[in-house]
N, C-alpha and C positions, 0 to 999 in steps of 0.2 A: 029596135024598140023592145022585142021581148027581153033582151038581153039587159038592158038598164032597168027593166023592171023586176026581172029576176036577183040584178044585184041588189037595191032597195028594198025585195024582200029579205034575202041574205043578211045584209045589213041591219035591218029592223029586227031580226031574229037574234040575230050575235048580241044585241045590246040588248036584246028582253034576256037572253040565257047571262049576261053579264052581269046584271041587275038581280037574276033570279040568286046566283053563287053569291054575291056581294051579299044580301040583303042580312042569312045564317052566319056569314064570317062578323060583320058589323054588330049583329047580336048577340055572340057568341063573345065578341073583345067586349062588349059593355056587359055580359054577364061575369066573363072574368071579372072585371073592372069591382064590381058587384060586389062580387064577394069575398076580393082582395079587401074592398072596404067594410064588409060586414066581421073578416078574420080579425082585422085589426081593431074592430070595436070591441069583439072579443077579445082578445089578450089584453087588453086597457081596462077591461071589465075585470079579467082572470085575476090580471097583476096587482091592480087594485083590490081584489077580493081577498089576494094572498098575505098582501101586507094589515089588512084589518083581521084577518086570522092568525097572522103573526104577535100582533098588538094583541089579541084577546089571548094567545096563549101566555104572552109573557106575562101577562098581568094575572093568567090564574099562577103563574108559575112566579111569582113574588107572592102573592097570597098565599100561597101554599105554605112557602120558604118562612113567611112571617108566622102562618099558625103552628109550622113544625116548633119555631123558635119558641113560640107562647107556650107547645106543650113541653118541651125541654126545661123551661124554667119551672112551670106548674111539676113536673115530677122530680127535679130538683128537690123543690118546696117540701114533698109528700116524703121525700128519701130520707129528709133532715128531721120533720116530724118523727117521724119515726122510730130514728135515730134517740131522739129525745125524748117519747114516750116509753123506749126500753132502758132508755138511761134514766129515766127517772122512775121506771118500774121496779129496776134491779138494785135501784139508793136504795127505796121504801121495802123492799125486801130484806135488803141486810138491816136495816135499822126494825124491821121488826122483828127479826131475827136474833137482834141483840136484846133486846126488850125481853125476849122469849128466855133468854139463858141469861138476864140478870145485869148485861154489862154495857146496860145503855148509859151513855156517858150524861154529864150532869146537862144543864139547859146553858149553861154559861161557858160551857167546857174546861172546868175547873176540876182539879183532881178531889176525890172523895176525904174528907178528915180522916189521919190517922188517929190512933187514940192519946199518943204524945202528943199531937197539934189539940183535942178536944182540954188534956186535961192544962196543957199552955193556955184556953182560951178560957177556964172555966178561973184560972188563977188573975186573970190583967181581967175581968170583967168587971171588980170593981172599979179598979182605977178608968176603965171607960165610961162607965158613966159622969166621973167628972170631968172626965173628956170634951164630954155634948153641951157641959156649959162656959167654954172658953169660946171664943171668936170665929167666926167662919172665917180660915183661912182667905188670903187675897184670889183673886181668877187667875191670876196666873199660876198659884200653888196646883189650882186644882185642874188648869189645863194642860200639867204635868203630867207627860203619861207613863207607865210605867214602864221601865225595861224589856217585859218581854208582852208589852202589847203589840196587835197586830198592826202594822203600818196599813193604812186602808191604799184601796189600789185608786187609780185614776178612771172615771167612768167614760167611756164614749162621748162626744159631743152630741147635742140631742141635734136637731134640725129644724130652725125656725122658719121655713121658708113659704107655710102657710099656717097660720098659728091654732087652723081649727081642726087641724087633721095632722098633718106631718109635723109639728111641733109636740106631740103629743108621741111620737113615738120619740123612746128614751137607746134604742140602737139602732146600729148600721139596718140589719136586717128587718126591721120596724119598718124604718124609714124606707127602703128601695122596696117591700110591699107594699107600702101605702103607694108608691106613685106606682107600681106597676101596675095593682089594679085598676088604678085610672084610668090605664091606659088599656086591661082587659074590657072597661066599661066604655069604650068609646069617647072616655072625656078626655081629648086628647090637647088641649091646651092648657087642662089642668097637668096630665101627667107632663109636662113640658116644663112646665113651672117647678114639678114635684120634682125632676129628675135635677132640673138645675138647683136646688135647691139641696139636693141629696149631694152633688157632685162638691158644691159648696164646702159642706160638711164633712164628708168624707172624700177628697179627692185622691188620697191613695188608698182607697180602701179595697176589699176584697170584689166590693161588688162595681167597683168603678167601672170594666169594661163594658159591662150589662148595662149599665147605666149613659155609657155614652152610646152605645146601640139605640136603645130603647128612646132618648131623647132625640138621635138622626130619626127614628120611624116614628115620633110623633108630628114631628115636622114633616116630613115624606108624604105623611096619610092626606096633610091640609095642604099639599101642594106649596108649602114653604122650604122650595126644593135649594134653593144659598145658602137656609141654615141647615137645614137635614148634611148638607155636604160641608160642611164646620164640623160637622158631630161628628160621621162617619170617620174622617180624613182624621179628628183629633183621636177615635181609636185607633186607626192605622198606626200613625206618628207614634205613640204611648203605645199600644200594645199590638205591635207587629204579630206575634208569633199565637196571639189569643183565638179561640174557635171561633171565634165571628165575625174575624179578619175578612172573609173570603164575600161573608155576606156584607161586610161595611162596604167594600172596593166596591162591590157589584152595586149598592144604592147609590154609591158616590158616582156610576156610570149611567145610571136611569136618573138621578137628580141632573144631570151634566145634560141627560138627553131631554129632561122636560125641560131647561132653559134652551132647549136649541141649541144648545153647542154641541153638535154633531159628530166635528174632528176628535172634538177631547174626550165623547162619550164613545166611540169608534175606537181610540187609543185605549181609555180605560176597561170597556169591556173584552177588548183583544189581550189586555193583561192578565184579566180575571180568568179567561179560559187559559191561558197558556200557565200561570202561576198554581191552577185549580184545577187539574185536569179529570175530569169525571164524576165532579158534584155536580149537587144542585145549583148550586150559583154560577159554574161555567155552562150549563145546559141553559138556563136563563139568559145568560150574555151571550152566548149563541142568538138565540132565537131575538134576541134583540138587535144584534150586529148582522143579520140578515133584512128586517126590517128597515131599518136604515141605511142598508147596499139598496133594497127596494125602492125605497123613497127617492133617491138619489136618480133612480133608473128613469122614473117616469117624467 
């Protein structure tokens, strides 16, 4: 009797001490369990957070790439002024400097009368005034020109592509000011118009490569990312070897990658850094072609 009673104590005790070990190990797996799941809402948090820091950096880092562009052209602009405020300092210098010693040439640029030529013209003066009452020659005698006139040159094409503004500039460089400020002012549908307009007019001209830049990042800015990538891709094509190559490829990969095509923005900015090694545009197709390994992750 006490023996059966002693084991049902035994027994009652094993499985309270059984219970009591179970009870921390069972808490201890569902704490694990825990915070395996709170890790991984952190790193889904983290990864996510990386990839919208990624986005925000590339985007200051095309911002940037664009205002370096706007101040290369604006000092451009100021180098060429200048240029031509000393060229045209140093004309009016020598010409008053002739003025000053007597040997300013006439307004017509005709040589001065010698005294043989005066005294020849003081002899036929009669017979010209009976001259003045014969017939005006026909228009074509008089659209005769003389031998050693100056052949006039051919002037630039003006640019009618808005007739209240860029029709009104009479040159190349008229013309690609007027639409670049447009597009300094934010009015970027005009400068769109202006550039094509400009390209129009001058399609091999000096400023043509700027020109098809600047019309890719009018379209880029309104997220009219198929033509911005026409623009880019037609400076590639045309002028491979031009300084804005690097930066056309690199819109041509963020245009690629605002339509979601991911492969061919992957491809193109993988070219950008490999072709560009240590600009600014491969540091941007960097940081873009990591965002897009990201995206792909989650």
């Amino acid at each position: 009797m006490f023996s059966r009673v002693s084991f049902a104590l035994l027994t009652s005790l094993f499985v309270l001490v059984a219970a009591l070990v179970a009870t921390p190990v069972a808490a201890q797996r569902l704490s694990t369990n825990d915070r395996l799941a709170a890790l991984e809402q952190q790193l889904a948090a983290s990864r996510s957070g990386n990839i919208d820091l990624l986005n925000q950096i590339t985007q200051l880092r095309t911002e940037l790439q664009s205002l370096r562009a706007q101040i290369e052209e604006l000092q451009q602009q100021l180098d060429q002024q200048k240029q031509l405020g000393r060229t045209q300092y140093l004309d009016l210098d020598g010409r008053l400097n002739r003025l000053e010693s007597g040997d300013a040439p006439l307004a017509n640029g005709a040589p001065a009368a010698t005294p043989a030529a005066t005294s020849v013209a003081a002899t036929t003066a009669s017979t010209s005034a009976a001259a003045v009452a014969k017939p005006v020659p026909t228009t074509a005698a008089v659209a005769t020109p003389a031998a050693n006139a100056p052949v006039p040159q051919d002037t630039p094409p003006r640019v009618y592509g808005d007739a209240a503004t860029l029709g009104r500039s009479g040159d190349e460089r008229g013309a690609y000011n007027t639409a670049f400020d447009a597009l300094k002012g934010g009015r970027y549908a005009e400068s769109a118009r202006l550039f094509q307009s400009f390209l129009g007019a001058y399609p091999n001209g000096s400023y043509a490569p700027n020109a098809y830049y600047w019309l890719g990042e009018s379209y880029y800015v309104t997220q009219n990312y198929a033509l911005a990538q026409e623009q880019f891709q037609a400076l590639l094509d045309r002028y491979p070897t031009h300084d804005k190559a690097a930066g056309a490829m690199l819109k041509i990969g963020l245009a690629q990658y605002g339509l979601r095509q991911l492969d061919a923005a992957e491809a193109t900015l993988s070219q950008v850094i490999a072709r560009y090694p240590g600009t600014e545009a491969a540091r941007t197709a960097d940081d873009r072609l990591r965002a897009i390994q990201l995206s792909r992750v989650r």
